[in-house]
BALUMMI-333700 format. One line per field, with one value per residue (C-alpha): residue number from 0; chain; y, z, x. Coordinates in steps of 0.05 Angstrom, whole numbers. Each point is the difference from the previous one (the first is absolute). Layout:
N
num <- c(NUM	...)
chaine <- c(A	...)
yy <- c(Y	...)
zz <- c(Z	...)
xx <- c(X	...)
//
This chain:
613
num <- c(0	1	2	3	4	5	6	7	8	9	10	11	12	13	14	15	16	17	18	19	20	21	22	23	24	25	26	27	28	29	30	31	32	33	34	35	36	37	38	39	40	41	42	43	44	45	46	47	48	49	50	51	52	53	54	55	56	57	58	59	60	61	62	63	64	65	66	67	68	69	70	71	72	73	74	75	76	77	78	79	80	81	82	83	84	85	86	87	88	89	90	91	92	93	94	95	96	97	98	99	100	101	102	103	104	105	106	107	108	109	110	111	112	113	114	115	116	117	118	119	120	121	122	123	124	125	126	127	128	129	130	131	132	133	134	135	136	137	138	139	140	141	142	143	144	145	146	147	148	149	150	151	152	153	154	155	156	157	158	159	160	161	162	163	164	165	166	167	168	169	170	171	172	173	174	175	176	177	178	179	180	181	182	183	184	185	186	187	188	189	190	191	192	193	194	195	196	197	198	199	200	201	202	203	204	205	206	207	208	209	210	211	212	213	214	215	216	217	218	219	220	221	222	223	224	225	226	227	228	229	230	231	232	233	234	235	236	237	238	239	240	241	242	243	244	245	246	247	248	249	250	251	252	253	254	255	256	257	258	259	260	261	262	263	264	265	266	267	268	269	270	271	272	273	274	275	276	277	278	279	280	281	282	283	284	285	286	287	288	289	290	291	292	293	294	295	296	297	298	299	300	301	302	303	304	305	306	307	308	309	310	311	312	313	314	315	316	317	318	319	320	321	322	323	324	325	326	327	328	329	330	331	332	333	334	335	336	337	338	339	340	341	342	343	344	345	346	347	348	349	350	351	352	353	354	355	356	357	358	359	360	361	362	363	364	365	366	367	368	369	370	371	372	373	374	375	376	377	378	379	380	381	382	383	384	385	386	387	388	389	390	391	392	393	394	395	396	397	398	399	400	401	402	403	404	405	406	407	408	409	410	411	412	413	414	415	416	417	418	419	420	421	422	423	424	425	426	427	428	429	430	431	432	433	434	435	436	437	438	439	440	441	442	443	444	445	446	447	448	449	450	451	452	453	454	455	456	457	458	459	460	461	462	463	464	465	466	467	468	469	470	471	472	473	474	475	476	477	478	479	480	481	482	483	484	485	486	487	488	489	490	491	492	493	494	495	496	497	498	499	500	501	502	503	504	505	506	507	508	509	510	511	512	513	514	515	516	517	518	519	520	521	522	523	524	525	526	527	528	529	530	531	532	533	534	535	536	537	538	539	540	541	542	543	544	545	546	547	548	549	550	551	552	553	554	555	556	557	558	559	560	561	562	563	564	565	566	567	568	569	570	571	572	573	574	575	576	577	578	579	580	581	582	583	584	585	586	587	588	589	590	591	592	593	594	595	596	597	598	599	600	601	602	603	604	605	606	607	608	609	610	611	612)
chaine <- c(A	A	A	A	A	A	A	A	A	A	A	A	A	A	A	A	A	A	A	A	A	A	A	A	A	A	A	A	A	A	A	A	A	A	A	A	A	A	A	A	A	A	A	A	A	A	A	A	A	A	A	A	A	A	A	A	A	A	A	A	A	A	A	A	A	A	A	A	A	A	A	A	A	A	A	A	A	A	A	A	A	A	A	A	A	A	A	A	A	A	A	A	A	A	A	A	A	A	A	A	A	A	A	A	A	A	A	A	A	A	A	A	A	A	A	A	A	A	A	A	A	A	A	A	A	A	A	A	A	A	A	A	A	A	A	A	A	A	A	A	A	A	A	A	A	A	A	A	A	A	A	A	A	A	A	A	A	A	A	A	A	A	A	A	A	A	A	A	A	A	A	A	A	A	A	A	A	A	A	A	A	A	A	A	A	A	A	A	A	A	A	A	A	A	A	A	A	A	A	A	A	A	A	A	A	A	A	A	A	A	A	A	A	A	A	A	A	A	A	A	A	A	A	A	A	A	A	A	A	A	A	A	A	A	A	A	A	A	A	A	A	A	A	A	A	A	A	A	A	A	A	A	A	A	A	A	A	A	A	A	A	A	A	A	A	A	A	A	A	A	A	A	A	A	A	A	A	A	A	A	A	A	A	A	A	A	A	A	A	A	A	A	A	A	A	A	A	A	A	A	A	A	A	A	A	A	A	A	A	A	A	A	A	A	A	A	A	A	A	A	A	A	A	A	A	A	A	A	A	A	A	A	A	A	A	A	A	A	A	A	A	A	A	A	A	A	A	A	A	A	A	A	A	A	A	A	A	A	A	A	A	A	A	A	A	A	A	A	A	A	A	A	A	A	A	A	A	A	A	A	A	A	A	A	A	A	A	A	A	A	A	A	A	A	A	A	A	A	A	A	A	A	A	A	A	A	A	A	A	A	A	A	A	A	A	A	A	A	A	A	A	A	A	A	A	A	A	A	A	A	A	A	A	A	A	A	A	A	A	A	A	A	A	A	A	A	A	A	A	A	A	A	A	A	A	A	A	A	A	A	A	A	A	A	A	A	A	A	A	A	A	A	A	A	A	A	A	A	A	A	A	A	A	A	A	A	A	A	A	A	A	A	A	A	A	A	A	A	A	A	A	A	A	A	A	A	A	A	A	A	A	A	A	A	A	A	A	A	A	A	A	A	A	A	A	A	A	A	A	A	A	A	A	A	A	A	A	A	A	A	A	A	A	A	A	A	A	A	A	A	A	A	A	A	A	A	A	A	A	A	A	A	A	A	A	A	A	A	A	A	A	A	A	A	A	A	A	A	A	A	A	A	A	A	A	A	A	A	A	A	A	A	A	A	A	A	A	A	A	A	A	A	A	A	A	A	A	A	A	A	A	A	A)
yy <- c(798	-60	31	53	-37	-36	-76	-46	-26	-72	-32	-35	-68	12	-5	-77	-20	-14	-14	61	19	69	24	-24	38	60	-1	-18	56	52	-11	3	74	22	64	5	-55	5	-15	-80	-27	50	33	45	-61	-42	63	2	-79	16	2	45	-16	-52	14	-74	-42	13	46	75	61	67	58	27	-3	69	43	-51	39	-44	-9	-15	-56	-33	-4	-30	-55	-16	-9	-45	-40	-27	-5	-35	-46	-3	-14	-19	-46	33	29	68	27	76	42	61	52	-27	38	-35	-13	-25	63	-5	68	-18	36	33	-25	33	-23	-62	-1	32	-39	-70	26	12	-63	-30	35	-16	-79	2	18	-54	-39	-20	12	29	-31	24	-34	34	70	37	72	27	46	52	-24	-5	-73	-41	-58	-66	-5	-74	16	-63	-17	-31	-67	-27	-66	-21	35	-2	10	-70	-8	-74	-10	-76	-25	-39	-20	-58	-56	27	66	25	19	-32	33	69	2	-32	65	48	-28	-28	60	-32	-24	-68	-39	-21	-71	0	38	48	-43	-47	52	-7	-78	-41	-67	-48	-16	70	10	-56	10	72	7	28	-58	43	65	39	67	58	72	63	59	79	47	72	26	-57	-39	-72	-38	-76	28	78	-18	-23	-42	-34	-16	-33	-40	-24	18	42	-44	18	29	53	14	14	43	47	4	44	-36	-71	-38	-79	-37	-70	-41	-50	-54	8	-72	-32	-55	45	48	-25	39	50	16	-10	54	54	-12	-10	52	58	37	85	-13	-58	-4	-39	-21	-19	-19	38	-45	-53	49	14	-30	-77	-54	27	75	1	-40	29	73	-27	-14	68	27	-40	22	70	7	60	-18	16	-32	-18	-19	-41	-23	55	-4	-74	16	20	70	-37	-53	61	46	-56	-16	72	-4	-60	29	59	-30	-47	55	29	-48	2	-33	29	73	27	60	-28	58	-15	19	44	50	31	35	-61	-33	55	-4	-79	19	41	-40	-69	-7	12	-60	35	3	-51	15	-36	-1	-29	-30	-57	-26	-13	76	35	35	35	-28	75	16	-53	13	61	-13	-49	56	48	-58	20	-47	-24	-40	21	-51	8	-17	-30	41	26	-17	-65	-48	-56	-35	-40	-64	-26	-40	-34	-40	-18	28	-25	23	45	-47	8	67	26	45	46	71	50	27	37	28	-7	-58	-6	-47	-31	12	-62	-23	-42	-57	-36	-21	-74	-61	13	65	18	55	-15	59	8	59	33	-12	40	40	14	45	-14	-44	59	-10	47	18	12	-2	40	-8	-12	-35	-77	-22	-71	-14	-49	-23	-58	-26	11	-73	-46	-2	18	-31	37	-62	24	55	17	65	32	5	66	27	53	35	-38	75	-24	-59	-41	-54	-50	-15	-58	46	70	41	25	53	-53	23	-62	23	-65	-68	-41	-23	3	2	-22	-21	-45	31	2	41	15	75	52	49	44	-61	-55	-46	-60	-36	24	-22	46	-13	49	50	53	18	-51	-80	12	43	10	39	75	-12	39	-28	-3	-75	-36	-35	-58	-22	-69	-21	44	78	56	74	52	71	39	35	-51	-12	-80	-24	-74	-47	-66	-16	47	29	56	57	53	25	38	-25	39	-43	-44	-60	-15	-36	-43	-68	-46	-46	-78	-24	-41	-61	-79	-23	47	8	-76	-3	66	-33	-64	38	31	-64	-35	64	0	-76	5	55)
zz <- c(-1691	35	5	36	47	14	14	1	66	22	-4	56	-42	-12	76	26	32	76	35	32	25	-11	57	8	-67	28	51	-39	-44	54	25	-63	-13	55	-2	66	37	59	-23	0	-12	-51	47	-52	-35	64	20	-60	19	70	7	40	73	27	56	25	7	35	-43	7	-32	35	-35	66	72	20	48	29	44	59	-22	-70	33	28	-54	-34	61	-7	-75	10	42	-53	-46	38	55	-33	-80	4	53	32	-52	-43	-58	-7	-61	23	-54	-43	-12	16	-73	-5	-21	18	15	53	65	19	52	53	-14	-5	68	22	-31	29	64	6	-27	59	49	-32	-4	80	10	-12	9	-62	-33	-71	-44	-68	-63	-52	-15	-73	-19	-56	-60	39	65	43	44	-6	53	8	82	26	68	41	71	51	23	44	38	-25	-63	-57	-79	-40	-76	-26	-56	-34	-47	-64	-57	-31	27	13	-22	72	44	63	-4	-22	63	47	-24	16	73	25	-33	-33	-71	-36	-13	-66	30	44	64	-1	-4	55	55	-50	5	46	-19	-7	-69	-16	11	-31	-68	0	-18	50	8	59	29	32	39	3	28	-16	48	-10	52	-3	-34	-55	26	-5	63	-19	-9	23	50	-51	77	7	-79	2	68	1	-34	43	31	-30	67	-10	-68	10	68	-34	-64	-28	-57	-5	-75	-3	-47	-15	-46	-42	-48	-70	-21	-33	45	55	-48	53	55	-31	-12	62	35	-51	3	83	12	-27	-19	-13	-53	-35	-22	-58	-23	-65	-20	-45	-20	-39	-55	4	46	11	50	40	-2	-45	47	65	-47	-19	76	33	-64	26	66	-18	39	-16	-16	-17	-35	23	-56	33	-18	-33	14	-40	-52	-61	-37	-55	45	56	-70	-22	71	12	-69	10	64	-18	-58	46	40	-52	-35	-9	74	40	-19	51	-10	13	32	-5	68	-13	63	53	-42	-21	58	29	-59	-1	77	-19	-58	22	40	-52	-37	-65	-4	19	20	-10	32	-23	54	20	74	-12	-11	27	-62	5	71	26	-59	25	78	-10	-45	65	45	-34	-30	18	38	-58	26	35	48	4	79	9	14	70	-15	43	-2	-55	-13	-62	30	-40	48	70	50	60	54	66	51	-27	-45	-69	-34	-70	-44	-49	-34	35	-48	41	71	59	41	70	54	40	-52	-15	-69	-48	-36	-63	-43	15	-52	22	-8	72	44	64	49	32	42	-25	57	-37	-70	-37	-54	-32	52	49	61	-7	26	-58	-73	-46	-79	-56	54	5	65	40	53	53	13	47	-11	47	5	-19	-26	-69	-40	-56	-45	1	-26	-82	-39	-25	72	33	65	12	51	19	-23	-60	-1	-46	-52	-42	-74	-38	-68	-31	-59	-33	-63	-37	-71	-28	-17	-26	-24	-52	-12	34	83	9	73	33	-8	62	14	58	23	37	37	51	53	-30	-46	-23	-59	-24	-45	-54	12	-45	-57	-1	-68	-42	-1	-11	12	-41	-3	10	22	57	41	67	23	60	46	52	43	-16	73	55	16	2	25	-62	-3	-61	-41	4	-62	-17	-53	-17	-44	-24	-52	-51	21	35	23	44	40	55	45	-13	46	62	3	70	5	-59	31	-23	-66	20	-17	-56	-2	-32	50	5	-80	-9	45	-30	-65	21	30	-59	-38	55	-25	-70	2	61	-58)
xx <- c(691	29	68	-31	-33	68	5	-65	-1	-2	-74	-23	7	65	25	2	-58	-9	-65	-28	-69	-35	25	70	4	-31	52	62	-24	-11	82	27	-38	10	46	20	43	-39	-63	13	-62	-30	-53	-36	-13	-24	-44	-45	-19	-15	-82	-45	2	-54	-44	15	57	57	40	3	31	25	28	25	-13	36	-30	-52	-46	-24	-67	23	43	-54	-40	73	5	-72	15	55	-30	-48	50	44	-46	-55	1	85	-9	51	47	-13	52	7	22	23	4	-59	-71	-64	-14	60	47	73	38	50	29	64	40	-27	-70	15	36	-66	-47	44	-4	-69	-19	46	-48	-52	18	21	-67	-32	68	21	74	14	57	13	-14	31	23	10	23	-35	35	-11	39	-58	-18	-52	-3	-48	-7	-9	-56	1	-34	59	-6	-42	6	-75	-11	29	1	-12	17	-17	44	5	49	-7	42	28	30	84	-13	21	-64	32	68	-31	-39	68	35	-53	-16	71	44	57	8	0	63	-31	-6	-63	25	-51	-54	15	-32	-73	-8	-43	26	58	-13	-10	77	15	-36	7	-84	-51	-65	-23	-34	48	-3	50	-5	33	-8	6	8	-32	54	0	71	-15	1	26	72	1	55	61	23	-59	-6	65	-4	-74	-72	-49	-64	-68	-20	58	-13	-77	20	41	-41	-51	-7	3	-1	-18	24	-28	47	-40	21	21	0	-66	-2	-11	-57	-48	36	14	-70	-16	45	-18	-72	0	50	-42	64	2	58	36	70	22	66	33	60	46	41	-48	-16	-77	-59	-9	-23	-57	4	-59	-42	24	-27	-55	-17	7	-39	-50	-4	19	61	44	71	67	62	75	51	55	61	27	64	10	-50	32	-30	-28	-38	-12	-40	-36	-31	-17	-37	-33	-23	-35	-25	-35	-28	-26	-36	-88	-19	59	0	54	46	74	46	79	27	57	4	-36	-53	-25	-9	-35	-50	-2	-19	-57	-37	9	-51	-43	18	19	77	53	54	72	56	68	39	66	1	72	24	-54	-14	-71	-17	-9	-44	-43	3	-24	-54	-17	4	-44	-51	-78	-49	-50	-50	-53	-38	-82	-20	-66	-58	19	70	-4	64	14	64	13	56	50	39	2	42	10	48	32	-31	-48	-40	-40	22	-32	25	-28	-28	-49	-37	-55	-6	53	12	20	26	-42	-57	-49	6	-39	40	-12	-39	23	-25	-72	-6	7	31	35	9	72	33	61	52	62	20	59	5	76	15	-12	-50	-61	-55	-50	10	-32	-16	44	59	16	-1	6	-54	8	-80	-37	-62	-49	-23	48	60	23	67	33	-27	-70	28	-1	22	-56	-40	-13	-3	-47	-47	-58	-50	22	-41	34	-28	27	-14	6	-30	19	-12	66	13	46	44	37	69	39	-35	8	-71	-63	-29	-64	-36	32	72	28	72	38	-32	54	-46	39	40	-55	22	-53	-29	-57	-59	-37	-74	-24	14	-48	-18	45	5	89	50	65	59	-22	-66	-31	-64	-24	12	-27	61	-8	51	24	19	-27	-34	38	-6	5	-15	-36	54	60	30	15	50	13	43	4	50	-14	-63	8	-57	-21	-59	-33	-48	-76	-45	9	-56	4	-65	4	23	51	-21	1	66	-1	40	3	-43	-48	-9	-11	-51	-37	5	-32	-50	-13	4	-60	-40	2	-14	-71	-28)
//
C-alpha cells in the first residue's frame, strides 16, 4: 500500500522552524499553491477570509460600476460621500470586483477600465482623488483592485493620525522616525537621528530624555510630502507649514523616552497625548525582550492603546539572535493579560489586513526593518499611508470647546502662548476663553488673540487637532509661570469646576504587598499629573495585586478639572495599576492638611480632654 501511494511526504515538524503567524502562513501557503504565476498573492485563498461588507466604516466593495445610469450615479456619489467624509474622515478604500457579502469574481479588462473611470468621476465630484492600493489577477485572469479615495488638501483641514513611540532604551525609536520624516537612511552611527533631538545632550549621549514632535504628510494620491521632491530631500527639509499645505493626511509622531529614569515622562506623553496608535520598537539584535519593553506594554494595555511592532536592526542581527527575538515576541503577545494576534508583515496583503483589524485592538502587527539599507521601510510607509483614525473624541453636550494643555511659553512679541489637545467643540480667534483651574481652584477668563495648528496660522480649530493659542487676560496680565500642564481652556457655557475628590474604578496590576488609605501615588489622568491620596476603599479595608474596587482619590497639592470616563494609571516602584474615573465630587471640599504642627496640637487637645473627664 505505501508503495502505491509513493513517497511519504515531509511533516510539518520535519521542516526548520521560523516564527510565523496564522496568517503569514495562510499567505505563504496561498503562493506556493498557487497554479498560475500571476496570481502572486494566492487570491482564492485571501477571498474566502474577506467578510461580508459593513454598513459603516469606510470600506466598500463594487463588483462593477459599468453602465452607470445617471440616477444610479447619484445615488453612487451620495454613497461615497459617507464613506469617504463622513465615517473615513476623509479617506474611503474600494474593492472593485468583490460582492457585498464579500464574494470575489473579478472583471475583464475592459470593466475594470470602466469601473476606474467611473469611480474617478465619481471622486471629482466631491473632489477627492483615487490612487490604487493593490491589484491581483485571479486563476482565472481576471483583476481585482483595492482603490485608495482621498479628499485633496486643504489649507485648514486636514487628516490627523497620533502615533507615539515606545521601546527600550537604544532599541532605535528616534532614528526609525528620522528616516520616515527626513527621507534618507542611517549611517549606522546616529545620522538619522540627529534631525529627532531637542537637546545638546541628547546628541551627545545618543538617548532621548525629551518629548519630541515630528510630522509626516500624504497627499491625495498617497506620495509622502517630507521628501516627494528627491531636490529638495537632498538640499534642505520641507517647513511644517509646507508639509501640512500640501497634505491630506498628516501623521504625528511624539518620540518619548525609553530609559527608566525618564519612566515619568514617558507616562506622561502617552497618557496626555491621547494617541489613535502606538508604535513600538525592539531590537533584533539582543536576542529576545529586555529593559522596559514590558513596562512600556504594560502601559498602553492600560490605557488601551492599539499598537503595532518594528523589529530593527536587521541587518547586524545575526539569524539565530533575529528567530529568537521574533519568538520571544509573540510569545509575549500572547501570553493570559495581553491576548493580541501578532501578524508577520511579509507583503502588501498583509498590510492591507493589519490596516483593517488594528483598530480593533486584536492583532499586532510587525514589521522588520534596518535604517541603514532601507530594508522594509516601504512596507512600513505604506502601512502609514493607509492607517485608519481610531479614536473617537465625545464633545460635550452641545459640543462646546475644551482643550486639555500640555505645554506653554512665552514668545517675543506676542506674549503667553499655550499649547494643547481639543477634545470637544471648535475654537476660534478672537473667542473669550476660560483659563485654569489655578492653585485655588479658580478660572481666569482670557481672549484668544491667534492659533496655529502645525505651526500654520488659523482661524478655528476643530476636534481631535493640536493647536497653539496665543491668549490675554482680560484683567491683568498672565506669565507662562502661572501656567501648569494639566490646566484646560474651555468655553465659559461650560461652566467649569474644580475638584479636589473623585471616585475611580481602580484594578491593581503589580504590588508586592498591600495598599491601604493613606497610600498616596503619583495619578496620570489625560495632561494632569499629581499625587494623590486614597481616602477610601469602598467595600474592602486593602487592596492587592489583582484586586478591583472603587477607591476614593484626593489631590495631594491642589484642585483639578477631570471629566467622567478618563482612564488614570499610576506607578511607584513596583506598584503599578489602572483605572477609570466613575464619579467627580466637586462639592466635597479639601480635607485639612495634616502636618507636625497641626497633629501635636490635636493630640494635646485630645490629651486636656481625656484628663477634664
Amino acid at each position: 500500500a505505501r508503495a502505491r501511494r509513493g513517497p511519504r511526504e515531509p511533516r510539518a515538524r520535519d521542516a526548520p522552524a521560523t516564527p510565523m503567524t496564522d496568517a503569514a502562513s495562510a499567505t505563504a501557503a496561498a503562493k506556493k499553491s498557487s497554479s498560475s504565476p500571476t496570481d502572486a498573492f494566492g487570491f482564492d485563498q485571501l477571498a474566502r477570509a474577506l467578510e461580508p461588507e459593513r454598513d459603516d466604516g469606510n470600506r466598500e466593495y463594487k463588483r462593477r460600476l459599468v453602465d452607470v445610469a445617471p440616477e444610479r450615479f447619484e445615488e453612487l456619489v451620495t454613497q461615497l460621500h459617507w464613506r469617504c467624509l463622513a465615517e473615513g474622515a476623509g479617506e474611503a478604500l474600494y474593492d472593485l470586483g468583490v460582492d457585498d457579502d464579500g464574494t470575489v469574481f473579478g472583471l475583464s479588462e475592459c470593466e475594470m477600465e470602466e469601473s476606474v473611470a467611473t469611480l474617478k468621476r465619481m471622486a471629482e465630484a466631491i473632489e477627492c482623488d483615487v490612487s490604487v492600493v493593490c491589484e491581483r489577477l485571479t486563476k482565472t485572469g481576471k483583476r481585482i483592485a483595492t482603490f485608495l479615495v482621498r479628499r485633496r488638501p486643504c489649507s485648514s483641514e486636514h487628516k490627523e493620525i497620533r502615533i507615539t513611540t515606545l521601546g527600550n532604551v537604544d532599541s532605535g525609536k528616534s532614528t526609525v522616525l528620522g528616516v520616515l520624516t527626513k527621507g534618507g537612511l542611517d549611517n549606522g552611527r546616529g545620522l538619522a537621528r540627529g534631525g529627532v533631538f531637542r537637546h545638546k545632550h541628547e546628541l551627545e549621549s545618543g538617548r532621548t530624555s525629551s518629548i519630541s514632535s515630528q510630522i509626516m504628510g500624504f497627499d491625495a494620491k498617497g506620495n509622502i510630502i517630507n521628501y516627494s521632491n528627491p531636490d529638495v530631500r537632498e538640499a534642505h527639509q520641507l517647513r511644517w507649514e509646507q508639509i501640512c499645505a500640501a497634505s491630506s493626511k498628516v501623521v504625528h509622531f511624539s518620540d518619548l523616552c525609553g530609559h527608566e529614569k525618564y519612566l515619568r515622562t514617558t507616562m506622561h506623553g502617552i497618557a496626555g497625548s491621547l494617541p489613535d496608535f502606538a508604535l513600538m520598537c525592539v531590537d533584533a539584535n539582543r536576542g529576545g525582550i529586555i529593559g522596559m519593553t514590558r513596562e512600556h506594554l504594560s502601559i498602553m494595555l492600560g490605557l488601551k492603546v492599539p499598537f503595532f511592532v518594528i523589529v530593527t536592526k536587521v541587518d547586524m542581527a545575526s539569524e539565530e539572535n533575529r528567530v529568537a527575538t521574533l519568538n520571544a515576541l509573540m510569545k509575549m503577545l500572547k501570553r493570559p493579560g495581553v491576548h493580541k494576534t501578532p501578524i508577520l508583515v511579509r507583503d502588501d496583503i498583509d498590510v492591507m489586513t493589519s490596516v483593517k483589524n488594528i483598530a480593533g485592538g486584536v492583532i499586532t502587527p510587525i514589521f522588520q526593518a534596518s535604517c541603514v539599507t532601507g530594508l522594509g521601510l516601504d512596507l512600513i510607509r505604506m502601512f502609514l499611508n493607509h492607517i485608519p483614525s481610531r479614536r473617537t473624541f465625545k464633545p460635550l453636550e452641545g459640543d462646546r470647546a475644551l482643550v486639555h494643555l500640555d505645554e506653554s511659553f512665552s514668545v517675543q512679541g506676542i506674549g503667553t502662548v499655550v499649547s494643547g489637545l481639543v477634545v470637544s467643540g471648535k475654537i476660534t480667534t478672537h473667542a473669550s476663553m476660560l483659563l485654569g483651574p489655578d492653585g485655588r481652584g479658580a478660572f481666569t477668563p482670557v481672549h484668544v488673540k491667534s492659533i496655529q495648528n502645525k505651526r500654520v496660522a488659523v482661524e478655528a480649530v476643530g476636534q481631535g487637532n493640536t493647536a497653539s493659542f496665543a491668549i490675554k487676560p482680560k484683567k491683568g496680565h498672565i506669565h507662562k509661570e502661572e501656567i501648569r500642564k494639566g490646566m484646560v481652556l474651555c468655553d465659559a457655557s461650560v461652566q467649569p469646576k474644580a475638584t479636589w475628590v473623585f471616585k475611580a474604578e481602580v484594578i491593581i496590576l503589580a504590588h508586592p504587598t498591600t495598599l491601604r488609605v493613606n497610600y498616596s501615588p503619583v495619578l496620570h489622568a489625560l495632561t494632569v499629573r499629581q499625587a494623590a491620596r486614597i481616602s477610601a476603599i469602598e467595600g474592602k479595608d486593602l487592596l492587592r495585586m489583582g484586586d478591583r474596587a472603587m477607591v476614593t482619590f484626593e489631590w495631594c497639592h491642589r484642585p483639578e478639572f477631570l471629566c467622567e470616563g478618563t482612564r488614570i494609571i499610576f506607578r511607584e516602584g513596583r506598584t503599578k495599576g489602572v483605572g477609570v474615573i466613575r464619579t467627580i465630587c466637586a462639592d466635597v471640599p479639601r480635607t485639612p492638611p495634616r502636618t507636625y504642627k497641626t497633629t501635636h496640637i490635636a493630640t494635646v487637645e485630645s490629651a486636656h480632654v481625656a484628663e477634664a473627664r
